[in-house]
Short mmCIF file of the C-alpha atoms (twelve columns), coordinates in Angstrom:
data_MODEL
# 
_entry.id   MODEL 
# 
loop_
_atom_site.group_PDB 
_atom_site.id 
_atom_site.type_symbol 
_atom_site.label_atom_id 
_atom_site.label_alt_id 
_atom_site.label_comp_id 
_atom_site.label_asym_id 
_atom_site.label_seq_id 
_atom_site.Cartn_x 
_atom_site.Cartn_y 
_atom_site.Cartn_z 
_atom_site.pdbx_PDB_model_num 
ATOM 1   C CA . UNK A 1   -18.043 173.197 -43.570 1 
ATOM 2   C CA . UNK A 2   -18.396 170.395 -41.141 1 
ATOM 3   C CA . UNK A 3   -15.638 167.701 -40.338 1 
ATOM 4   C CA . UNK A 4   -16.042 164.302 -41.777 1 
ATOM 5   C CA . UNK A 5   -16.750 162.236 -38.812 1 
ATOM 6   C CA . UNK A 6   -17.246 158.052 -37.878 1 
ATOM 7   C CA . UNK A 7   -20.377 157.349 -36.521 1 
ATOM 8   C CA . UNK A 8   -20.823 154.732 -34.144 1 
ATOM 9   C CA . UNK A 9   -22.962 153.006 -31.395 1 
ATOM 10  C CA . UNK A 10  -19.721 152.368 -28.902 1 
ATOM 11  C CA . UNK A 11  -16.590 153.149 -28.504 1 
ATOM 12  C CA . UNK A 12  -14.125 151.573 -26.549 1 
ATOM 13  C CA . UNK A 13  -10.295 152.397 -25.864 1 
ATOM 14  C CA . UNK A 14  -8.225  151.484 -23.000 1 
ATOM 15  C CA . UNK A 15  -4.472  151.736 -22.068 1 
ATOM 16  C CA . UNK A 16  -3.705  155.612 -23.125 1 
ATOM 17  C CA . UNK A 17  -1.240  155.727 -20.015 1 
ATOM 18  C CA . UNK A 18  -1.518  159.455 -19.703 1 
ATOM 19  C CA . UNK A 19  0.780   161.037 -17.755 1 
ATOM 20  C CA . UNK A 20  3.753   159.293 -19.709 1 
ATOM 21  C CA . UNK A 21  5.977   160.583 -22.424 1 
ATOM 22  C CA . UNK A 22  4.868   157.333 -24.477 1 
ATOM 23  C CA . UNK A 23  1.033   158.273 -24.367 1 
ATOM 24  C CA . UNK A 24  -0.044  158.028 -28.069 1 
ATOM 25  C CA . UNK A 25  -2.631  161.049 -26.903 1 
ATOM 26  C CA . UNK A 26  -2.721  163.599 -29.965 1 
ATOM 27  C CA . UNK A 27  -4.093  160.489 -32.179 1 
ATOM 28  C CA . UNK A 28  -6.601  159.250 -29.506 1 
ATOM 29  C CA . UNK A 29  -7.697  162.504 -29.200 1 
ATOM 30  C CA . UNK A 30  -8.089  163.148 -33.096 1 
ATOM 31  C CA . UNK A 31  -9.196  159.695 -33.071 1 
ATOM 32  C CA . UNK A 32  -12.562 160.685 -30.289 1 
ATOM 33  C CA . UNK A 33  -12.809 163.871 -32.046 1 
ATOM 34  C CA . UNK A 34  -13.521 162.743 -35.918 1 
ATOM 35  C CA . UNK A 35  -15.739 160.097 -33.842 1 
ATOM 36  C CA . UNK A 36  -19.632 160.513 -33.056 1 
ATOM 37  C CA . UNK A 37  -21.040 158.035 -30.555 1 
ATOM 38  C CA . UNK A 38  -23.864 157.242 -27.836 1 
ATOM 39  C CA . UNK A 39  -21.268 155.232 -25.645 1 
ATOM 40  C CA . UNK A 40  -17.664 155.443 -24.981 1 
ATOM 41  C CA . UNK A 41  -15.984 153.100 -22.722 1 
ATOM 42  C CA . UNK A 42  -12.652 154.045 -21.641 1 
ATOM 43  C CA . UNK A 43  -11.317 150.317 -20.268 1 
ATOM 44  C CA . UNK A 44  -8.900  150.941 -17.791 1 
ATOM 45  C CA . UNK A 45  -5.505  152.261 -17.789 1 
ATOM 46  C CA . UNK A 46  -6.363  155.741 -19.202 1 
ATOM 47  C CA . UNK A 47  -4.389  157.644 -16.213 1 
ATOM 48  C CA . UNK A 48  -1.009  156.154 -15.397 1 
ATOM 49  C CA . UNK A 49  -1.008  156.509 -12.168 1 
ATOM 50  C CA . UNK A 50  2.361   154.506 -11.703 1 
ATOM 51  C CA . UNK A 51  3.774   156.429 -13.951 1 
ATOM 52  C CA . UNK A 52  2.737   159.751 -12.142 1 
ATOM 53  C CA . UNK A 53  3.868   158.919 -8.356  1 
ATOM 54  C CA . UNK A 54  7.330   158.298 -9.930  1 
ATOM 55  C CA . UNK A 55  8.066   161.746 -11.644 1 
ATOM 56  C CA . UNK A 56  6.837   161.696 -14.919 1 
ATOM 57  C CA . UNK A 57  4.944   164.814 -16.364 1 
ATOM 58  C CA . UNK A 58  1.531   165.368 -16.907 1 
ATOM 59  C CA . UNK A 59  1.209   167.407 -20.283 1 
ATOM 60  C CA . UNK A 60  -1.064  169.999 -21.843 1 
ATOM 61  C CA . UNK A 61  -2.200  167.546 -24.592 1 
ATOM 62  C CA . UNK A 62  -3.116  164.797 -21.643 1 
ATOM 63  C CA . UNK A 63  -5.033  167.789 -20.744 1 
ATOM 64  C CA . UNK A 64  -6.711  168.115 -23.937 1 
ATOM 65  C CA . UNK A 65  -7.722  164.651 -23.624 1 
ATOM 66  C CA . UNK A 66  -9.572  164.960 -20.582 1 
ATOM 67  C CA . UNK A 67  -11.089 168.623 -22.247 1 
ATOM 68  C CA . UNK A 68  -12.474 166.629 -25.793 1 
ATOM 69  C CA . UNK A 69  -14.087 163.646 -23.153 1 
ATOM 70  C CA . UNK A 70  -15.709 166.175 -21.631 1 
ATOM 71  C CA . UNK A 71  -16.998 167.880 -24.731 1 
ATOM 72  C CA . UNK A 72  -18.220 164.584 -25.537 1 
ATOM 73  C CA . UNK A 73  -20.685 164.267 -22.334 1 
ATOM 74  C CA . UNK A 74  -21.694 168.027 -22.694 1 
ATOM 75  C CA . UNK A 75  -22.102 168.788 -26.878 1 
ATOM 76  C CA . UNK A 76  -22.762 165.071 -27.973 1 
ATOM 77  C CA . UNK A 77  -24.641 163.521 -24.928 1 
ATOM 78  C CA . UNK A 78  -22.444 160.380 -25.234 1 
ATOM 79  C CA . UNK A 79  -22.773 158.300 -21.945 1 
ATOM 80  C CA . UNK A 80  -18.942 158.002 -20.915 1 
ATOM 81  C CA . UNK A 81  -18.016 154.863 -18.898 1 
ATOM 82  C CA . UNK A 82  -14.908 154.613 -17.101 1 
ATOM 83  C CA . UNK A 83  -13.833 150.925 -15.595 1 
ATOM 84  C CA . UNK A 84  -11.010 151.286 -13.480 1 
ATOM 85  C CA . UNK A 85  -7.780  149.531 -14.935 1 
ATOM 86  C CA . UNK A 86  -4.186  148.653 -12.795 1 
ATOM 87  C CA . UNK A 87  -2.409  151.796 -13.628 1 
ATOM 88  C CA . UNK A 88  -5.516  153.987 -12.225 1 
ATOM 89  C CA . UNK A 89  -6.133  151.694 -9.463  1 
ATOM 90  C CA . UNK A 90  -5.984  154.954 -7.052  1 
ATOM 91  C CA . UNK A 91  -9.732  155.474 -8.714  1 
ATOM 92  C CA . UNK A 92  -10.632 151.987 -6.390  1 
ATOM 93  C CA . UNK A 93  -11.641 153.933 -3.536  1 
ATOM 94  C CA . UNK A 94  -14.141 155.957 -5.493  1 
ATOM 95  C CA . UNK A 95  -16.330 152.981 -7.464  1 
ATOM 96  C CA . UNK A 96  -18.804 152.928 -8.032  1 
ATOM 97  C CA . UNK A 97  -19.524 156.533 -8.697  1 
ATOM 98  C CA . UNK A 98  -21.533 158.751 -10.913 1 
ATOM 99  C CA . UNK A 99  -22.202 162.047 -12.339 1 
ATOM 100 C CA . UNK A 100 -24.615 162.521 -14.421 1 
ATOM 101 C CA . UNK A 101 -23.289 160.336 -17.973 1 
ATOM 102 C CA . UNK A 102 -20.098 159.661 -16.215 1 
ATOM 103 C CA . UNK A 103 -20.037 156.611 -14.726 1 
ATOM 104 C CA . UNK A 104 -16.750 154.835 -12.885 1 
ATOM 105 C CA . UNK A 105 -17.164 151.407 -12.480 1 
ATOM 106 C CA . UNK A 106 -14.918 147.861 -12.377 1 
ATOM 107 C CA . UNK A 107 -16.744 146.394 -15.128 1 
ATOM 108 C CA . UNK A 108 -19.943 146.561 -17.105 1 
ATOM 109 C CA . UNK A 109 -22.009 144.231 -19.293 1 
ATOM 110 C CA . UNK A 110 -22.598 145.681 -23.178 1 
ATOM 111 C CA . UNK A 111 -26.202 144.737 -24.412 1 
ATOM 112 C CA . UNK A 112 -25.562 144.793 -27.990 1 
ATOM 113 C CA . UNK A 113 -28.098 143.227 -30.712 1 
ATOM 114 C CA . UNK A 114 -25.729 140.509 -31.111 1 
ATOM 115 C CA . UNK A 115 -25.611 139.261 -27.637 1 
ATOM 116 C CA . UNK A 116 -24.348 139.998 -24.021 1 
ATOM 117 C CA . UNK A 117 -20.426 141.132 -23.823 1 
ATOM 118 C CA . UNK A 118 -18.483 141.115 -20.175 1 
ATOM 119 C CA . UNK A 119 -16.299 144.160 -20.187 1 
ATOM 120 C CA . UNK A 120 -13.728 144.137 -17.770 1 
ATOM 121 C CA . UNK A 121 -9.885  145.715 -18.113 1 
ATOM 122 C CA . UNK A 122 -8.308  142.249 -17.555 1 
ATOM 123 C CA . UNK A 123 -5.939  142.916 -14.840 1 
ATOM 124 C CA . UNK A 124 -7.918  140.512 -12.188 1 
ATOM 125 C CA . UNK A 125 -6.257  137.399 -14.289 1 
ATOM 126 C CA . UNK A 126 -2.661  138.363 -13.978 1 
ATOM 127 C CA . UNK A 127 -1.337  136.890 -11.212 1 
ATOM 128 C CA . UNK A 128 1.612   139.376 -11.096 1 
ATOM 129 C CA . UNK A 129 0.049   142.496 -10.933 1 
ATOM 130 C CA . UNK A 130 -3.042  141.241 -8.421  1 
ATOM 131 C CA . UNK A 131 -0.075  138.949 -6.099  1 
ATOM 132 C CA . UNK A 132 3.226   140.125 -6.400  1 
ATOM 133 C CA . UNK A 133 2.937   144.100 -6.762  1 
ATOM 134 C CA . UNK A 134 6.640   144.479 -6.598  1 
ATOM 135 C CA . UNK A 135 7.089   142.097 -9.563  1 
ATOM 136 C CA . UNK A 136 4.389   144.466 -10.993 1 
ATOM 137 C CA . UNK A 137 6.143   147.560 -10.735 1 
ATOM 138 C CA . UNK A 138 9.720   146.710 -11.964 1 
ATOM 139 C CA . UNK A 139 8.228   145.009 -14.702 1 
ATOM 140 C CA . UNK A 140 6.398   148.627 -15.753 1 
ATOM 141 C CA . UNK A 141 9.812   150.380 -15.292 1 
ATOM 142 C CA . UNK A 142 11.349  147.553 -17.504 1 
ATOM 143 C CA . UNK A 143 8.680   148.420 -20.093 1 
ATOM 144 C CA . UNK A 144 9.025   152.112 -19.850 1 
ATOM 145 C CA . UNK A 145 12.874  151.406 -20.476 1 
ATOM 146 C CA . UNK A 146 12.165  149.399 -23.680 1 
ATOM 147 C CA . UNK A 147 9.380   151.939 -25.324 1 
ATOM 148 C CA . UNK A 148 12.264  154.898 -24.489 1 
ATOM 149 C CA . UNK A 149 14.813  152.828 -26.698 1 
ATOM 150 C CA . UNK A 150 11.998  152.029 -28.975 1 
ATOM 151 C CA . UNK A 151 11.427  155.847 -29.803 1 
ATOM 152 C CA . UNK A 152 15.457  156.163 -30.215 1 
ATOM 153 C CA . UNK A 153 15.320  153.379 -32.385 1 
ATOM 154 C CA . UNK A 154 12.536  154.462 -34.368 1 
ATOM 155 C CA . UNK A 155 13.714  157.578 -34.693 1 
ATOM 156 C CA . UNK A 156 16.853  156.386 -36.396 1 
ATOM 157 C CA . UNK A 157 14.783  153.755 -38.814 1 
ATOM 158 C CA . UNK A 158 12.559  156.873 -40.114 1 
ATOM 159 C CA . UNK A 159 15.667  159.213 -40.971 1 
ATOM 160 C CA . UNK A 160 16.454  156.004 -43.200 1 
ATOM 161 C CA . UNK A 161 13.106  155.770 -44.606 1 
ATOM 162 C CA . UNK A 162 11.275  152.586 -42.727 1 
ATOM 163 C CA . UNK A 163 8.042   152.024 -40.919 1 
ATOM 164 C CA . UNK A 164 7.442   152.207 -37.115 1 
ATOM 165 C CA . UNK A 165 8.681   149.138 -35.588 1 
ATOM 166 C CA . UNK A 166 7.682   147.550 -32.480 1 
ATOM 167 C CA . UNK A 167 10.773  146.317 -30.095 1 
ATOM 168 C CA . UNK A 168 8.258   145.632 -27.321 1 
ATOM 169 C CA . UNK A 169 5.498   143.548 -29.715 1 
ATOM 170 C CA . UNK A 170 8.444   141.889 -31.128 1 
ATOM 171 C CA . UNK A 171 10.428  140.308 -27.774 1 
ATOM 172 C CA . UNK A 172 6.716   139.724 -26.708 1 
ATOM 173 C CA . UNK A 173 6.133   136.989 -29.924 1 
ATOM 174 C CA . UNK A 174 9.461   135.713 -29.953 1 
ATOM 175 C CA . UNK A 175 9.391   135.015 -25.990 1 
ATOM 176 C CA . UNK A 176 7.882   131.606 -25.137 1 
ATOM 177 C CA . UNK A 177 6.778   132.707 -21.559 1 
ATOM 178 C CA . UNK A 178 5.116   135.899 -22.815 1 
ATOM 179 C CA . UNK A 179 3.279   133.820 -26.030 1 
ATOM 180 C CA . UNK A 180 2.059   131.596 -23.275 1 
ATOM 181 C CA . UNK A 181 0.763   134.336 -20.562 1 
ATOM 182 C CA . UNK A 182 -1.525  136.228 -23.469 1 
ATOM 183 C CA . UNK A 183 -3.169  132.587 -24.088 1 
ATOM 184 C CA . UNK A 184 -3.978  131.978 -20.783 1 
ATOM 185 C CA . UNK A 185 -5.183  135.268 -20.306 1 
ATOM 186 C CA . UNK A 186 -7.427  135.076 -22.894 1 
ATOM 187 C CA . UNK A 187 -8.816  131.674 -22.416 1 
ATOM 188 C CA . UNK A 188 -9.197  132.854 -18.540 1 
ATOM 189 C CA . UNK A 189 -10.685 135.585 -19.371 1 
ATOM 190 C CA . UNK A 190 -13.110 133.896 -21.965 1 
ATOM 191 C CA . UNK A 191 -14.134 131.479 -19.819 1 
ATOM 192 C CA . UNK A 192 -15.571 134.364 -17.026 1 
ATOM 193 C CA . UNK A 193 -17.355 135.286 -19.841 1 
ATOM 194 C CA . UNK A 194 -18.968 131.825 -20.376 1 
ATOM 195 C CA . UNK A 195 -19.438 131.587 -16.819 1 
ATOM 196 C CA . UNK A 196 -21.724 134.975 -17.035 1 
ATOM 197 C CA . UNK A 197 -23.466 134.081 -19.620 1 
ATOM 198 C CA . UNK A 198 -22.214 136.175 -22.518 1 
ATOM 199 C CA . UNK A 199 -21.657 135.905 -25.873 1 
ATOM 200 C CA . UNK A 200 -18.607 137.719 -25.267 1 
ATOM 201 C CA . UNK A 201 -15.652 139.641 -23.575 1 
ATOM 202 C CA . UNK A 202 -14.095 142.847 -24.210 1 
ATOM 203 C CA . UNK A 203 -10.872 143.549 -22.566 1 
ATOM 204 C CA . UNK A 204 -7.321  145.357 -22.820 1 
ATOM 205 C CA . UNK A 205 -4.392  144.931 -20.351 1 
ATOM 206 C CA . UNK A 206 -2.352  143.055 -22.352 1 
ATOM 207 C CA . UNK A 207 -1.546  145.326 -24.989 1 
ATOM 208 C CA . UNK A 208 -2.333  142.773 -27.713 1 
ATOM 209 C CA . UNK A 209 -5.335  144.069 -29.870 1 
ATOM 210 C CA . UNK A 210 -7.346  141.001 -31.191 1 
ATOM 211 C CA . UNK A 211 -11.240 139.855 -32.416 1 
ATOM 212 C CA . UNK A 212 -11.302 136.559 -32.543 1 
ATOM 213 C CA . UNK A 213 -13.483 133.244 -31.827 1 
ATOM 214 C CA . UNK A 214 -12.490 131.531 -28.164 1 
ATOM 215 C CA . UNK A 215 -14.450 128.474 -28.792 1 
ATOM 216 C CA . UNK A 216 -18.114 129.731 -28.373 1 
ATOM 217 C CA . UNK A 217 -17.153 132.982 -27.065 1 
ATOM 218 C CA . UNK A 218 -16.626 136.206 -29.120 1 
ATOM 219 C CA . UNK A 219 -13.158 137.576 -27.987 1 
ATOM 220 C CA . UNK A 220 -11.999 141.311 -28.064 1 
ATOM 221 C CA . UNK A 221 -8.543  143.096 -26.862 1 
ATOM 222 C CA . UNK A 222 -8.857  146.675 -27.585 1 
ATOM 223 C CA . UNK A 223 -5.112  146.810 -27.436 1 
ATOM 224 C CA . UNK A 224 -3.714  149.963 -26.441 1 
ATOM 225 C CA . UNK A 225 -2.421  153.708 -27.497 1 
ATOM 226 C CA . UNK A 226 1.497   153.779 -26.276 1 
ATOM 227 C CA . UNK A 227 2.118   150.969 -29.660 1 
ATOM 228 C CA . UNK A 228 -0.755  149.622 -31.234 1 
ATOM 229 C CA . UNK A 229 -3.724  152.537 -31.730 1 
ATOM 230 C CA . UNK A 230 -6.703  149.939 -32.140 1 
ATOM 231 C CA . UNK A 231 -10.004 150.731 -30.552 1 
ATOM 232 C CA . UNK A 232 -13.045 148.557 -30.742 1 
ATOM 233 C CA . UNK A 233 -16.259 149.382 -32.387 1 
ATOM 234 C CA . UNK A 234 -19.794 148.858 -32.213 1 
ATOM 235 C CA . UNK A 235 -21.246 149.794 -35.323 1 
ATOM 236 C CA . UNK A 236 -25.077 151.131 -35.620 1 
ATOM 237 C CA . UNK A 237 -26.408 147.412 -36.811 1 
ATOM 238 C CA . UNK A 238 -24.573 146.372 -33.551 1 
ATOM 239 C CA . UNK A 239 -21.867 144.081 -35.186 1 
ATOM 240 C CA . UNK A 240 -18.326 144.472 -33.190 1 
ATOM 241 C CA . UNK A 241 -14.515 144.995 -34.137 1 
ATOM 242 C CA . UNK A 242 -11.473 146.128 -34.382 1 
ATOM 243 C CA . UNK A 243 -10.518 149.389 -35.905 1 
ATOM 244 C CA . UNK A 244 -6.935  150.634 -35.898 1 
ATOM 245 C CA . UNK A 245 -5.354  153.747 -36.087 1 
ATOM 246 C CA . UNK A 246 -4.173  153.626 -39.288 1 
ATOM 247 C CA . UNK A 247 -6.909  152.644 -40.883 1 
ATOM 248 C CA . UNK A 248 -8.795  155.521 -39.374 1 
ATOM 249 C CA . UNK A 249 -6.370  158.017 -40.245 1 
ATOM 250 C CA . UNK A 250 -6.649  156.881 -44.334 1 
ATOM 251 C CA . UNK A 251 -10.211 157.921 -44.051 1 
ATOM 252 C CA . UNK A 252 -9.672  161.064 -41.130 1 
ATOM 253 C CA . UNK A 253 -6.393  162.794 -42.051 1 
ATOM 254 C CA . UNK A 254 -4.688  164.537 -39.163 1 
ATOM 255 C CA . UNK A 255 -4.038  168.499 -39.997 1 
ATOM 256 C CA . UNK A 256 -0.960  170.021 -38.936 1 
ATOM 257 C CA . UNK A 257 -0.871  171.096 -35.643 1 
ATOM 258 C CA . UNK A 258 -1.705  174.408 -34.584 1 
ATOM 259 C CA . UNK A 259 1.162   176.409 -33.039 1 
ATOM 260 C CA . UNK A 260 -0.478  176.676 -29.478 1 
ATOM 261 C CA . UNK A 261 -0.583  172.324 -29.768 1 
ATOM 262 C CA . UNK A 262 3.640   172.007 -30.769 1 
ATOM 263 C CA . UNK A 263 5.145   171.901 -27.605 1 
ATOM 264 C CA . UNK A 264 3.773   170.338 -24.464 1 
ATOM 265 C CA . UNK A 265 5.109   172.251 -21.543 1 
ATOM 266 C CA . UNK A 266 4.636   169.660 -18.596 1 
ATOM 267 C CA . UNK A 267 2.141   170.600 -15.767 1 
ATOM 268 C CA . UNK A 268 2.601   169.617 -12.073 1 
ATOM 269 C CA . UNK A 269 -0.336  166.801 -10.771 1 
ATOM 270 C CA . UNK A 270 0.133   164.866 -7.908  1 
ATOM 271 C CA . UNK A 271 -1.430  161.655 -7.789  1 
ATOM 272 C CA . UNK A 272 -2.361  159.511 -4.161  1 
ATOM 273 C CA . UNK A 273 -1.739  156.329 -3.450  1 
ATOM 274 C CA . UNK A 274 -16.708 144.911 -6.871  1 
ATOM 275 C CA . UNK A 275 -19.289 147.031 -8.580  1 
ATOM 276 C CA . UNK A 276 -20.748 146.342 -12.028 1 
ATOM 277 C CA . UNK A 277 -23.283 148.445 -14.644 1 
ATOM 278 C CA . UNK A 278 -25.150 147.137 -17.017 1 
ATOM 279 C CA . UNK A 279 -25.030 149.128 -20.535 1 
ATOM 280 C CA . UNK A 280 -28.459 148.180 -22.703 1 
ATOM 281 C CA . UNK A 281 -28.524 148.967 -26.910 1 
ATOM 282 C CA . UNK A 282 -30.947 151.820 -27.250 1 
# 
């Protein structure tokens, strides 16, 4: 009996951060493998690189990631895309590079029936992370610190009964200076768009999923898998948007894990320290 599956034009996911203990990568990679697709576009930020050089443990389900991406190109013929993000800058050196339908790129332009979309991961607009890589880095470890007490947290509001709560998402709309560094990113990042003559932009970085209207441009923030589990789609009529995780898994129940998958034994990987494709509807 086969598995139910989504089917799909493109598929695009960014900000998996494998390689850290926060990694939402069991659902991504249920997520991929209830998915059928000619494209997938994995937008930056897939390997934490960061992350990595500082001690944290690469796991047999990142592993299994990498394994069902593969299947992917070789049992499904999808055309994998890979756009290098600021956590797996260390892939810099290598762009642009392909083999066979893997391609690693800094950005690509989606030809979808609906018009031209830039997609970029983002990072180029904040001024930290491109200027001040110091600020960059203790930010990340601040980050890292609050998703640690988030899972403490979390753990305690579940034994009472209550959804998953966001700490991070939650400082992030109360603080003025954070409300105001997602708008300019967006209308930054919008306006490139314009500037290329797109319809639209499709983007993560910011861990902030949206689809929304930027004056005349069509804005998209696939968000991320350590919080929010969205992904964007491009259905077969070639309309765009936001799916999220839990929506998907109403529709593509997760079974319980098999006893080779319950415990992640971490694996030793050592990590070291402008090119453009353009991606046409078939």
């Amino acid at each position: 009996m086969s598995k139910p599956i989504l089917s799909a034009r493109t598929v695009i996911v960014s900000d998996i951060h494998l390689g850290t203990p926060h990694s939402k990568v069991d659902e991504v990679t249920h997520f991929l493998k209830h998915v059928r697709c000619e494209r997938l576009i994995l937008n930056g930020d897939i390997i934490d690189g960061w992350r990595l050089r500082r001690g944290d443990a690469w796991t047999k389900a990142h592993t299994r990631f990498v394994r069902r991406v593969l299947t992917m190109i070789q049992k499904r013929d999808t055309e994998v895309v890979y756009l290098r993000g600021n956590h797996d800058d260390f892939l810099g050196r290598l762009l642009p590079m392909q083999f066979e339908r893997l391609r690693l790129v800094e950005e690509c332009v989606l030809e979808t029936a609906h018009g031209r979309y830039l997609v970029l991961h983002g990072d180029v607009f904040d001024g930290v992370v491109k200027n001040m890589v110091f600020l960059a880095h203790l930010g990340d470890a601040g980050y890292a610190l609050l998703l640690r007490l988030n899972r403490f947290y979390n753990w305690f509001r579940a034994l009472r009964g209550k959804e998953y709560f966001s700490l991070s998402q939650a400082i992030k709309a109360r603080v003025k200076q954070a409300v105001s560094f997602v708008g300019n990113f967006e209308e930054q990042i919008a306006a490139l768009a314009r500037q290329r003559g797109c319809t639209g932009v499709i983007c993560g970085h910011i861990h902030t999923p949206a689809d929304k209207m930027i004056g005349d441009i069509h804005y998209l923030n696939s968000g991320d898998w350590v919080e929010s589990m969205t992904a964007i789609i491009e259905h077969d009529d070639g309309r765009l948007g936001l799916i999220t995780y839990k929506d998907f898994l109403s529709r593509f129940p997760r079974p319980a894990a098999a006893p080779s998958e319950e415990i992640d034994e971490p694996v030793s990987l050592t990590v070291g320290a402008q090119s453009c494709c353009a991606l046409s509807a078939p």
